[in-house]
C-alpha positions in Angstrom: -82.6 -135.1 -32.9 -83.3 -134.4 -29.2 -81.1 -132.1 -27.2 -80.0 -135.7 -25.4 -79.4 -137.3 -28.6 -77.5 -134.1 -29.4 -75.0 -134.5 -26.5 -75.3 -138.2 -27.2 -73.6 -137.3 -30.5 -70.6 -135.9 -28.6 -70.5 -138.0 -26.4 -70.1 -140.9 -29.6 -66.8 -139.3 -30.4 -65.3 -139.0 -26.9 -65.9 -142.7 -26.8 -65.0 -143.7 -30.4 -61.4 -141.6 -29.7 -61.3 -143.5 -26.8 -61.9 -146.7 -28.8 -59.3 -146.3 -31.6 -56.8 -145.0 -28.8 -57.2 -148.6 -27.6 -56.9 -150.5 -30.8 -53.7 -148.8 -31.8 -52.2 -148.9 -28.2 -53.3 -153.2 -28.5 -53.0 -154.1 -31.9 -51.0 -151.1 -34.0 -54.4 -150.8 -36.2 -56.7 -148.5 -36.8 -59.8 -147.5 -39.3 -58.9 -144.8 -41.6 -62.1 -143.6 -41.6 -62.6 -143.6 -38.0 -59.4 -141.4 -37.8 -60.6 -139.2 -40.4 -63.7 -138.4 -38.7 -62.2 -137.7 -35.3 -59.2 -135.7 -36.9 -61.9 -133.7 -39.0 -64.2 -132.8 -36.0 -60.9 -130.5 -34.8 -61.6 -128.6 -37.3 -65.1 -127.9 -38.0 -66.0 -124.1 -36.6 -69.3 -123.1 -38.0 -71.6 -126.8 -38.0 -75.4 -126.8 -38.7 -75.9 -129.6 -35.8 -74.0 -131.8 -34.2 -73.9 -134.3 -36.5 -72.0 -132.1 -39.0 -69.2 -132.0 -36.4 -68.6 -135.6 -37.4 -69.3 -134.9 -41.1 -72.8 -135.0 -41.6 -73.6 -138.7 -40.4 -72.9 -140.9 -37.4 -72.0 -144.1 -39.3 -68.3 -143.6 -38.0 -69.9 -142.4 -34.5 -71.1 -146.4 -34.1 -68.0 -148.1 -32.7 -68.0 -144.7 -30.2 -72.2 -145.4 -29.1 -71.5 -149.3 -29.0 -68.5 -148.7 -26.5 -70.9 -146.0 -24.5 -73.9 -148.5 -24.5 -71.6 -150.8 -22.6 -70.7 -148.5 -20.1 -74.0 -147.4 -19.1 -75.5 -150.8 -19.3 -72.6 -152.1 -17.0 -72.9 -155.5 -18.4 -69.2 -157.0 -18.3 -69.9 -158.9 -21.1 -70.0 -155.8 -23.0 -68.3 -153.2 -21.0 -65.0 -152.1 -22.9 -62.8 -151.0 -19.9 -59.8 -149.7 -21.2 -61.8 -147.4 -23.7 -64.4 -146.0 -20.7 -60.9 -145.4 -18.6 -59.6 -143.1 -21.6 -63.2 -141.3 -22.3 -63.6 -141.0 -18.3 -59.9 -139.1 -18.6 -61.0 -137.1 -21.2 -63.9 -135.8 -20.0 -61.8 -134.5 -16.6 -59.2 -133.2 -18.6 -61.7 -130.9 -20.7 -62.8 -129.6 -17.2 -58.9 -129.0 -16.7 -58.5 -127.3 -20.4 -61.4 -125.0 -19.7 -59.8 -123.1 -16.9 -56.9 -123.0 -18.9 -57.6 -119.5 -21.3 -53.7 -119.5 -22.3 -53.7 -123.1 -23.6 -57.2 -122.3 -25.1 -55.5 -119.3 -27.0 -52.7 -121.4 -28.3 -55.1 -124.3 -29.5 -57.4 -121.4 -31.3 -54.2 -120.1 -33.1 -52.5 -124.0 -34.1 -55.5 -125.2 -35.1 -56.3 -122.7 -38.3 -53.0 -124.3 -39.5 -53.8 -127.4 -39.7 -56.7 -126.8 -41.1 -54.5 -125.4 -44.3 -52.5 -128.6 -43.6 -55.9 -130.8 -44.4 -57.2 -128.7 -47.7 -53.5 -129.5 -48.9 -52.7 -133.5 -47.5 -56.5 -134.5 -46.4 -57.7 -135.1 -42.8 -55.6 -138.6 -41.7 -52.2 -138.0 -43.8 -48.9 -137.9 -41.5 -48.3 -134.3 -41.4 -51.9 -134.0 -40.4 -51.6 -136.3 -37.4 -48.2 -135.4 -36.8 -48.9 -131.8 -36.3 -52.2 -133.0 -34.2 -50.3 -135.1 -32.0 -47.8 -132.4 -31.0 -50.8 -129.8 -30.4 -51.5 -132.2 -27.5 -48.4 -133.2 -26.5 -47.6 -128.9 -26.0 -50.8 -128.4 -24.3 -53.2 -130.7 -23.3 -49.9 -133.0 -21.8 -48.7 -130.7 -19.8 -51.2 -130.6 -17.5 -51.3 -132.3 -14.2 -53.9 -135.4 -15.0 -52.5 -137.1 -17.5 -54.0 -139.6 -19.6 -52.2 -143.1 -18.9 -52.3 -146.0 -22.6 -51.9 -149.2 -21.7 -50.7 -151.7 -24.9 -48.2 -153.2 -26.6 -45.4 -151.5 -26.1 -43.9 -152.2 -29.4 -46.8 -150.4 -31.1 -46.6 -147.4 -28.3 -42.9 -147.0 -29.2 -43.4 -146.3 -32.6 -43.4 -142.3 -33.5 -46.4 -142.9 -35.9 -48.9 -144.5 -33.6 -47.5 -142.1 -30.2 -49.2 -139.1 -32.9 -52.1 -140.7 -33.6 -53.2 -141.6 -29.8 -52.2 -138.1 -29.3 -54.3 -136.8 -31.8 -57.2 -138.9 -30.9 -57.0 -137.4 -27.5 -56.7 -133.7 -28.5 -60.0 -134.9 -30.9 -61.6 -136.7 -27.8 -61.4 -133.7 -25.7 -62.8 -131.9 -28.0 -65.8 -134.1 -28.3 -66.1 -133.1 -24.6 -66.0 -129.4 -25.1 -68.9 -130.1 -27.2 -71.1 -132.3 -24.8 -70.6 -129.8 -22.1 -71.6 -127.1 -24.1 -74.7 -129.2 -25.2 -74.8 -129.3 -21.4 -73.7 -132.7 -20.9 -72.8 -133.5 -17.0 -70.8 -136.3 -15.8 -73.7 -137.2 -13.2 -75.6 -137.7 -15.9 -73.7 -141.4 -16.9 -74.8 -142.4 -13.0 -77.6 -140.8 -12.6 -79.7 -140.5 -15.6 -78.4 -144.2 -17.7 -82.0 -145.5 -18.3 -82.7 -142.2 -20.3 -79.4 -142.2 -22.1 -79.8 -145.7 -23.3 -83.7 -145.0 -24.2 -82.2 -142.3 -26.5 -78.8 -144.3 -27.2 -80.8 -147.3 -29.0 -82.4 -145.9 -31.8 -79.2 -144.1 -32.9 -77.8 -147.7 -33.1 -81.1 -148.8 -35.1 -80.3 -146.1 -37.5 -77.7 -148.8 -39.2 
């Protein structure tokens, strides 16, 4: 992989959290394995590459690149507006976090917990996203941005699916810790979109 396919990577899961954020705000739904793989990239300290982050593969990374191909090729057909809205969000609240050394500190500490939480329930069980979710909501909520999920309100009113957009955002952001420290740069989406999308394709290929 090339350094931009690396931060391409990351940049997959900010956009496939920002995906599945949207399908459970709209339709109450989501892909187990999709949550999996976002919840499980919380927890990953020591990866090989990036791909490892994401558990070795990007096959659950293609709904995320799909969403991010539409963006940058600004084709409305394509384009999925809600889910660039959330990534955009994300990617300005990371700035926010990274400022933040307390909230850093109390993310490093809660997150060696869940982790014990997984090895015992596995990566997308209740507890798991429940204890996820409230990570976020003590942190990452607090802060003056705030991320604003527009659905049905009858699926954003119920406990379960308020902890899994919460935990898909706490797993978003970290997605973009990662690209930034891959050094990933938000003029890059304006600025550079021909080279993204050059590099972008043959991840899709890869099917």
């Amino acid at each position: 992989m090339s350094p931009t396919q690396e931060q391409l990577t990351a940049l997959g899961g900010v956009f496939l959290a920002a995906v599945l954020v949207d399908r459970i705000a709209k339709s109450g739904q989501t892909s187990e394995a999709g949550l999996s793989c976002m919840l499980g990239s919380l927890l990953v300290r020591d990866p090989k590459d990036t791909l490892d982050v994401y558990g070795g593969d990007d096959i659950n990374l293609r709904e995320g690149y799909r969403a991010l191909i539409g963006a940058l090729e600004r084709d409305p057909s394509t384009l999925q507006r809600e889910p660039l809205r959330y990534a955009l969000s994300m990617l300005g609240l990371e700035r926010q976090l990274a400022k933040r050394n307390d909230m850093l500190d109390v993310i490093g500490k809660r997150l060696p917990q869940i982790q014990s939480q997984v090895e015992h329930f596995g990566p997308a069980h209740e507890n798991v996203i429940a204890a996820c979710g409230a990570l976020y909501q003590d942190t990452l909520s607090t802060l003056r941005q705030r991320i604003q999920v527009h659905g049905d309100m009858r699926n954003l009113q119920q406990p379960s699916n308020a902890s899994k957009i919460r935990a898909l955002l706490l797993a978003g952001i970290r997605s973009a810790r990662l690209w930034r420290q891959l050094g990933g740069h938000r003029w890059q989406l304006v600025v550079s979109r021909r080279k993204l999308l050059k590099e972008l394709y043959p991840l899709m290929r890869s099917e």
